[in-house]
DRENDO-1510 file (C-alpha; in Angstrom, 1 decimal, always signed):
<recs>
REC; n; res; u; v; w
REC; 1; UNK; +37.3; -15.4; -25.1 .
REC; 2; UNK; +35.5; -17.8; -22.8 .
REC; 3; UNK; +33.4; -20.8; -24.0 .
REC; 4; UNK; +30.6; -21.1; -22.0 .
REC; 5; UNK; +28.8; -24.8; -22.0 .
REC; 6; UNK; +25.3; -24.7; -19.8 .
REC; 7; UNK; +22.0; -26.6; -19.4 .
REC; 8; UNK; +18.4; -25.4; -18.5 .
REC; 9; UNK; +18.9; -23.6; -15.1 .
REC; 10; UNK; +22.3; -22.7; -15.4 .
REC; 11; UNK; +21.5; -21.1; -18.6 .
REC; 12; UNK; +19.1; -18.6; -17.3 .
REC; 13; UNK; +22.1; -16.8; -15.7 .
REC; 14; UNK; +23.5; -15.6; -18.4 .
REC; 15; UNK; +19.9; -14.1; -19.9 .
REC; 16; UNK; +20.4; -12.2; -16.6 .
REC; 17; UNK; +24.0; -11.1; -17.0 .
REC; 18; UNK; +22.9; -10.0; -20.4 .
REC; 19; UNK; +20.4; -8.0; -19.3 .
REC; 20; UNK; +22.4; -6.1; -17.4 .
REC; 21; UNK; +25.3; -5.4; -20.3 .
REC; 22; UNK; +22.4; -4.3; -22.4 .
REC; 23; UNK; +21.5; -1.4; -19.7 .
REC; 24; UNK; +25.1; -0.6; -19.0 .
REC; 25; UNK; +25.4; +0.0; -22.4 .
REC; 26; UNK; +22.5; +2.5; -22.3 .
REC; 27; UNK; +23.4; +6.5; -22.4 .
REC; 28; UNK; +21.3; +6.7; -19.4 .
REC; 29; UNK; +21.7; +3.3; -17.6 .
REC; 30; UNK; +19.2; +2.2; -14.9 .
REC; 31; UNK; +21.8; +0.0; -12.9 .
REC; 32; UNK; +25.0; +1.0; -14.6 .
REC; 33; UNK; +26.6; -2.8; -14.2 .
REC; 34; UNK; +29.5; -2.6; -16.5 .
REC; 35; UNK; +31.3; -5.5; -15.2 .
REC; 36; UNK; +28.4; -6.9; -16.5 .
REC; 37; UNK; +29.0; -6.1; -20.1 .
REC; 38; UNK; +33.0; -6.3; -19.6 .
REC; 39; UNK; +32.0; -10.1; -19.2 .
REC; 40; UNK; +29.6; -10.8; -21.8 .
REC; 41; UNK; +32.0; -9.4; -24.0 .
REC; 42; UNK; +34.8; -12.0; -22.7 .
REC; 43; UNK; +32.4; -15.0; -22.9 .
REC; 44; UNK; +32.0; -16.9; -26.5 .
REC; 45; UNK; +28.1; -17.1; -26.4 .
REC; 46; UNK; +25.6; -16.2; -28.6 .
REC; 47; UNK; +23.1; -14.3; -26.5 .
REC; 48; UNK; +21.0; -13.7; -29.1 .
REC; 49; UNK; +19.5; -16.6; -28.2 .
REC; 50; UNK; +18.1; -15.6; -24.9 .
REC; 51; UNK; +15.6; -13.7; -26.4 .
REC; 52; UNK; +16.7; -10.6; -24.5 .
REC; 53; UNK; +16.5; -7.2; -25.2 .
REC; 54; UNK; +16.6; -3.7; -24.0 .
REC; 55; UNK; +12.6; -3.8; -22.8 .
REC; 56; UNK; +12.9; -7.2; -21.4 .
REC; 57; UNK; +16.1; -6.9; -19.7 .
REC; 58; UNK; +14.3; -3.7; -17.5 .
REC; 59; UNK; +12.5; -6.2; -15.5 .
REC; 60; UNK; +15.8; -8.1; -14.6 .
REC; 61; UNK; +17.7; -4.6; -13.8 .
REC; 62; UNK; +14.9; -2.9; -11.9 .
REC; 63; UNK; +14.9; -5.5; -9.7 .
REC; 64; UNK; +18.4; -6.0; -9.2 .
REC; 65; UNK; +18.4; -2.2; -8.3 .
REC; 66; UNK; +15.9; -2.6; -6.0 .
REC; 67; UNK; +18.1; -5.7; -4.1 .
REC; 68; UNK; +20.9; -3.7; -4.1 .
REC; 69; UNK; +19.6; -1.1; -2.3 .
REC; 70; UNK; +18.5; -2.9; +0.4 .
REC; 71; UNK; +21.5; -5.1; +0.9 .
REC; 72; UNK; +23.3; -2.0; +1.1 .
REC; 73; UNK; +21.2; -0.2; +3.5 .
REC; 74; UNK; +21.4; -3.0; +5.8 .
REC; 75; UNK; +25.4; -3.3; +4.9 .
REC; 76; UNK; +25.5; +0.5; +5.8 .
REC; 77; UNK; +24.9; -0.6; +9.7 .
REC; 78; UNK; +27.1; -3.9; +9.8 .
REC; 79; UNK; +30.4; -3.3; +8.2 .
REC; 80; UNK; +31.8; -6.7; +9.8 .
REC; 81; UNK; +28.8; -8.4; +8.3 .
REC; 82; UNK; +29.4; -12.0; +6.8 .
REC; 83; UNK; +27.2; -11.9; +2.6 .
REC; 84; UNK; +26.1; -15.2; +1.6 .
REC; 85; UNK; +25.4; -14.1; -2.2 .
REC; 86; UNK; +23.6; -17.5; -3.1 .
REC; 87; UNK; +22.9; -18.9; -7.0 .
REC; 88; UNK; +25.0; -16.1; -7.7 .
REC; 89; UNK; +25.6; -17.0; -11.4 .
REC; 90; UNK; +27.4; -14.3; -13.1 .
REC; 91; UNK; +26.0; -11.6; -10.9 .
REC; 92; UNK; +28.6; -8.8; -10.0 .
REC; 93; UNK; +26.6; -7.9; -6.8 .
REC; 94; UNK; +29.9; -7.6; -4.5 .
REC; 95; UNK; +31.7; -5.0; -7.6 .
REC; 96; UNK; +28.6; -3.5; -7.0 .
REC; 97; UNK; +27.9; -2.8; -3.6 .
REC; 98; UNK; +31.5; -2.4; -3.0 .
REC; 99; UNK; +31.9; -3.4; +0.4 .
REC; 100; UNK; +34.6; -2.5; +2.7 .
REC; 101; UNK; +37.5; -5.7; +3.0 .
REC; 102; UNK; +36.0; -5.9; +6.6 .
REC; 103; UNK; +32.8; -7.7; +5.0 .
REC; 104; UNK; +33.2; -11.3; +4.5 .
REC; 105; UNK; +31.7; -12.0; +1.0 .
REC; 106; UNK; +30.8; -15.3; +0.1 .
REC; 107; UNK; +29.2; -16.5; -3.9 .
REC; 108; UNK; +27.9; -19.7; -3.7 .
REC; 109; UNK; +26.9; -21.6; -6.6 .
REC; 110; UNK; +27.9; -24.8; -8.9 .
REC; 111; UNK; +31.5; -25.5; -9.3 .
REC; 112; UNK; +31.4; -25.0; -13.4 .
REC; 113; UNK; +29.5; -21.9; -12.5 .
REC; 114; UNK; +31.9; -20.2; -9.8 .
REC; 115; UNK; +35.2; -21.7; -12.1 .
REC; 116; UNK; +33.8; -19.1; -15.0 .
REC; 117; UNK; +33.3; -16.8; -12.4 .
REC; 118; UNK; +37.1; -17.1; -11.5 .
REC; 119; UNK; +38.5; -16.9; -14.9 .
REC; 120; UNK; +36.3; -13.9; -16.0 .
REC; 121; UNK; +36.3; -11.7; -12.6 .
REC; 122; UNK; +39.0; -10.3; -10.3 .
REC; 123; UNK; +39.8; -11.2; -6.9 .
REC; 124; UNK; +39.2; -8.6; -3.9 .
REC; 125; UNK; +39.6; -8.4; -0.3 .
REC; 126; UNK; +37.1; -10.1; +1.6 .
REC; 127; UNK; +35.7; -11.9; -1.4 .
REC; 128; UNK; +35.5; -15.6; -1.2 .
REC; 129; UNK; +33.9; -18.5; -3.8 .
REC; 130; UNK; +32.5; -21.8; -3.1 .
REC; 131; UNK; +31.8; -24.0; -5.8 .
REC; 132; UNK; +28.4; -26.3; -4.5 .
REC; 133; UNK; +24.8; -26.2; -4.9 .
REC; 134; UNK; +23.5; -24.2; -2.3 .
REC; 135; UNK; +20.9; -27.1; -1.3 .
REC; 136; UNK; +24.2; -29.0; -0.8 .
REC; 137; UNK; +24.1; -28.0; +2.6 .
REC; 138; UNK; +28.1; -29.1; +3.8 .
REC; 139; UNK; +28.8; -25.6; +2.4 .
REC; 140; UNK; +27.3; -23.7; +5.5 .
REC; 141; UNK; +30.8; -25.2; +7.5 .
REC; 142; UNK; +32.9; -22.8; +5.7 .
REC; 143; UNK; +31.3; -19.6; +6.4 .
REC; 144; UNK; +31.8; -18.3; +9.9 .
REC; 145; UNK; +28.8; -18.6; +12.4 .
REC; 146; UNK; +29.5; -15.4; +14.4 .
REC; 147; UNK; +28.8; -12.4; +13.2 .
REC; 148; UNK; +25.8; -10.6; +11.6 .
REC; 149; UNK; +24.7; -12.7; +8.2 .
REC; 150; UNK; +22.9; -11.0; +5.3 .
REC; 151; UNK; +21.9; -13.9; +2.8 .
REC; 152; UNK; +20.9; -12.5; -0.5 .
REC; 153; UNK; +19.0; -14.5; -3.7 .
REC; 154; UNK; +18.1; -12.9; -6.8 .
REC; 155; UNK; +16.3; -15.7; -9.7 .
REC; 156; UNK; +17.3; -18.4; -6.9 .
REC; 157; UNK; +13.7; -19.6; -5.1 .
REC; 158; UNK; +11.6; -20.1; -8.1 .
REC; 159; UNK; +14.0; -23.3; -9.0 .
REC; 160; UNK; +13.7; -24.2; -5.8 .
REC; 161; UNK; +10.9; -26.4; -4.7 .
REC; 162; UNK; +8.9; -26.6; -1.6 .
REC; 163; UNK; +10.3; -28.7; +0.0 .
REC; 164; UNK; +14.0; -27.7; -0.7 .
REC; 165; UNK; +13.7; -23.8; -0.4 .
REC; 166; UNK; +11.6; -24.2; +3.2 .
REC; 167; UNK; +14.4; -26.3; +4.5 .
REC; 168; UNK; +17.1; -24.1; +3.0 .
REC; 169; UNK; +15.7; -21.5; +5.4 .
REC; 170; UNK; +15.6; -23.7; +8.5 .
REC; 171; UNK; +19.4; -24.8; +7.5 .
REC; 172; UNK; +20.3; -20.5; +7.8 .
REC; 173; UNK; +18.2; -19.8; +10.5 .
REC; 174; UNK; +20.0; -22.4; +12.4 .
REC; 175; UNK; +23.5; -22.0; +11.6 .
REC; 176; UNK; +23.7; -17.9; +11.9 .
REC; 177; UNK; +22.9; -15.8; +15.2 .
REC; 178; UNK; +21.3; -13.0; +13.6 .
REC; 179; UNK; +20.8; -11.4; +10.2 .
REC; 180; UNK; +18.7; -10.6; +7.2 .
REC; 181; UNK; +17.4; -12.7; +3.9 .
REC; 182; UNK; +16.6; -10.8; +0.6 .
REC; 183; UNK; +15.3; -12.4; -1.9 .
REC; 184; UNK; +12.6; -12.6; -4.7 .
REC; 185; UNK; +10.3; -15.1; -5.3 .
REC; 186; UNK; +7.0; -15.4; -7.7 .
REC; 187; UNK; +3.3; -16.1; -7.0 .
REC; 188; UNK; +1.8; -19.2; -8.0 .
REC; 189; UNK; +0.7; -17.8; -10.8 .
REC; 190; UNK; +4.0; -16.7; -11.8 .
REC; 191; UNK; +5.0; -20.3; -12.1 .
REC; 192; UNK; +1.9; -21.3; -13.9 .
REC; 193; UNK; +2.2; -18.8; -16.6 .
REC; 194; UNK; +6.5; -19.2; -16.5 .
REC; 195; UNK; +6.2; -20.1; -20.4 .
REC; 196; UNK; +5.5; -16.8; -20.9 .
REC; 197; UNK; +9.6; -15.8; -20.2 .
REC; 198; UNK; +11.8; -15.7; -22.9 .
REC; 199; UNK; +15.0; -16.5; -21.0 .
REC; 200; UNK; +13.3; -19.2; -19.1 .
REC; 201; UNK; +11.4; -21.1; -22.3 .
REC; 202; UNK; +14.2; -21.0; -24.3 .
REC; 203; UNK; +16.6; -22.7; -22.1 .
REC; 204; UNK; +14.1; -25.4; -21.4 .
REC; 205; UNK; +14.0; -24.8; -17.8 .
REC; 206; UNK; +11.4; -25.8; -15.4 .
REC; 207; UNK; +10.3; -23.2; -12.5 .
REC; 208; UNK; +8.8; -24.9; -9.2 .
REC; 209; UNK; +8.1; -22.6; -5.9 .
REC; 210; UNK; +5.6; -20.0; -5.4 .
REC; 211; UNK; +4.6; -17.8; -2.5 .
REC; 212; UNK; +1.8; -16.5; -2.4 .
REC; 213; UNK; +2.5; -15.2; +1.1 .
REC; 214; UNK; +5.5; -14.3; +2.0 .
REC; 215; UNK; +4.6; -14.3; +5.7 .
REC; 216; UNK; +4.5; -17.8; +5.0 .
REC; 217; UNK; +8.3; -17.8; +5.4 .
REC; 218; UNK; +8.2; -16.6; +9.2 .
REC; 219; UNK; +7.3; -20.8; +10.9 .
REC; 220; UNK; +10.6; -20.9; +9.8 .
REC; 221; UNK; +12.3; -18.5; +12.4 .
REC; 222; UNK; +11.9; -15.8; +9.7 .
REC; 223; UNK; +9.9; -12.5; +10.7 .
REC; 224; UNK; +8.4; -9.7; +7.3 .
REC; 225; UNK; +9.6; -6.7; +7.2 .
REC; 226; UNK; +8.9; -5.9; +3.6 .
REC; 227; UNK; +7.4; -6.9; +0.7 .
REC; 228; UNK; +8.1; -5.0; -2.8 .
REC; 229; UNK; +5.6; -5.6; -5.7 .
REC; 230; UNK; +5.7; -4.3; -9.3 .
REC; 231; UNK; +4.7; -1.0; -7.7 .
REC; 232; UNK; +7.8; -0.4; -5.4 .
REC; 233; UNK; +10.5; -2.1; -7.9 .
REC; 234; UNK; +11.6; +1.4; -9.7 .
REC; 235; UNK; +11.0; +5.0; -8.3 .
REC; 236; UNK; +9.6; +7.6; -10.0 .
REC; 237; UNK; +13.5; +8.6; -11.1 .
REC; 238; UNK; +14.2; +5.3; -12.4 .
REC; 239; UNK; +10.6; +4.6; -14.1 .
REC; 240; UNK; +11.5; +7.6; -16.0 .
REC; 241; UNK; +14.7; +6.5; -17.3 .
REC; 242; UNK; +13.0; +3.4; -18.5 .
REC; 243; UNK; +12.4; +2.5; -22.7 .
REC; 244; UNK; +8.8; +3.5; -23.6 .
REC; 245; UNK; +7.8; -0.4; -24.3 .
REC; 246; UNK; +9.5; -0.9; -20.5 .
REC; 247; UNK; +7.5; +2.0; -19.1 .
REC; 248; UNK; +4.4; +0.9; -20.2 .
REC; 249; UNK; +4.3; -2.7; -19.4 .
REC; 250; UNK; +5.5; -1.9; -15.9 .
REC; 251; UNK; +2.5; +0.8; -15.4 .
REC; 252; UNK; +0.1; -2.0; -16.4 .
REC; 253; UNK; +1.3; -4.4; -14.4 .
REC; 254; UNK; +0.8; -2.0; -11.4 .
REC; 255; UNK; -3.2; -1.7; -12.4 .
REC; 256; UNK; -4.0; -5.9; -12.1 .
REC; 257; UNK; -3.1; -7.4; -8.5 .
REC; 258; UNK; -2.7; -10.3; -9.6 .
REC; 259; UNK; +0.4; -9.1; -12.1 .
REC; 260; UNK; +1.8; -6.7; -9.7 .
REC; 261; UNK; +2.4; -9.6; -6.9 .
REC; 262; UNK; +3.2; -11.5; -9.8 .
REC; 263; UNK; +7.1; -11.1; -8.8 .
REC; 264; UNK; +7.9; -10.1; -5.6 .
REC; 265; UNK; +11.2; -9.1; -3.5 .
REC; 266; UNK; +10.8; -9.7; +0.0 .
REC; 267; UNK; +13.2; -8.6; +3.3 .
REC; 268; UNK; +12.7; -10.8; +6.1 .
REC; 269; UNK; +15.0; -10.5; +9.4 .
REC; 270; UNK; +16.1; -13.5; +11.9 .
</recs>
């Protein structure tokens, strides 16, 4: 077993990991992740008190569903792509996704962070670590600069602020020729009302960056191409497989504007 030792942010990743063990562990999974529970059942944590459970971990798998998708559509077409995974926690995105070795694969996150990462999953071809904080921007000079860049952020841009996450996209713009940038981000009032998650109260963390426009992101060399809400997250197929208390709160949230733009997942190109 692994002991795990994190504070406020860094905790939040493993609400997410858990999330995703408890649908693997469903008879009819909506992402299927069981790398995810293989770990949560090597790390010494009690995850209990994340205050997840099978209806609150949908929101977390839905969306990662709906991210993998498109990183793998757009991976479909570059197979000699370079994947900047960034604040990758304990996501198993690449295991995923399951790209071919001629995909250069890159997590980026906190040294203690990727170190667990290394003792709890394997190693693969094409799959690299760096151990920094991804505002830490010395990192980008060990990626390569030359081919097609796809730059992927799940839970990342909300603990971002202003400031930092608008020059975190001038810093990738810059330093790669071509590429897209996945990622999901909350509305204002997402970060108003952020007392209202579990994962993120009971850690003690503090969210900062909304977007309430996502075109907002294109002064930055960035150009939309699309924008999910609440009602694009799960297809008809997946709503279905969803627990009844999961179902429901998803439907509502569909009905308010304000609630379905409340979380977002947007696909930009550069």
């Amino acid at each position: 077993m692994e002991k795990v030792r994190f504070t406020k942010e860094k905790e939040t990743m493993l609400g997410t990991l858990y999330g995703r063990a408890l649908d693997a562990r469903r008879a009819d999974p909506v992402l299927g992740d069981t790398a995810a529970d293989e770990a949560v059942r090597r790390i010494e944590y009690d995850f209990s008190r994340l205050g997840v459970n099978q209806d609150t971990a949908m929101s977390v798998v839905i969306r990662a569903r709906a991210m993998d998708e498109l990183a793998k559509a757009w991976l479909d077409r570059h197979p000699d792509a370079v994947v900047l995974h960034l604040g990758c926690g304990m996501d198993t995105r690449v295991f995923r996704l399951d790209p071919p070795a001629t995909v250069a694969w890159f997590d980026i996150d906190y040294p203690d962070v990727i170190a667990l990462r290394e003792r709890i999953y394997p190693a693969r071809p094409g799959y690299a670590t760096i151990g920094s904080s991804v505002i830490d921007f010395a990192w980008l000079e060990r990626v390569p600069a030359d081919r097609p860049t796809l730059i992927v952020a799940e839970g990342l841009t909300m603990y971002l602020t202003s400031a930092t996450g608008t020059e975190l996209v001038r810093r990738l713009v810059g330093r790669f020729p071509s590429g897209r940038l996945i990622w999901d981000f909350f509305s204002t009032l997402g970060i108003k009302i952020q007392f209202l998650n579990p994962v993120v109260r009971r850690a003690n963390a503090k969210l900062h960056w909304g977007i309430d426009d996502p075109h907002e992101l294109e002064r930055y060399g960035l150009r939309l191409l699309s924008c999910l809400d609440a009602t694009g997250w799960a297809s008809p197929e997946v709503a279905a497989r969803l627990p009844a208390g999961s179902r429901l709160a998803l439907r509502a949230s569909t009905l308010v504007p304000a609630l379905r733009r409340m979380g977002r997942i947007g696909e930009w190109e550069f």
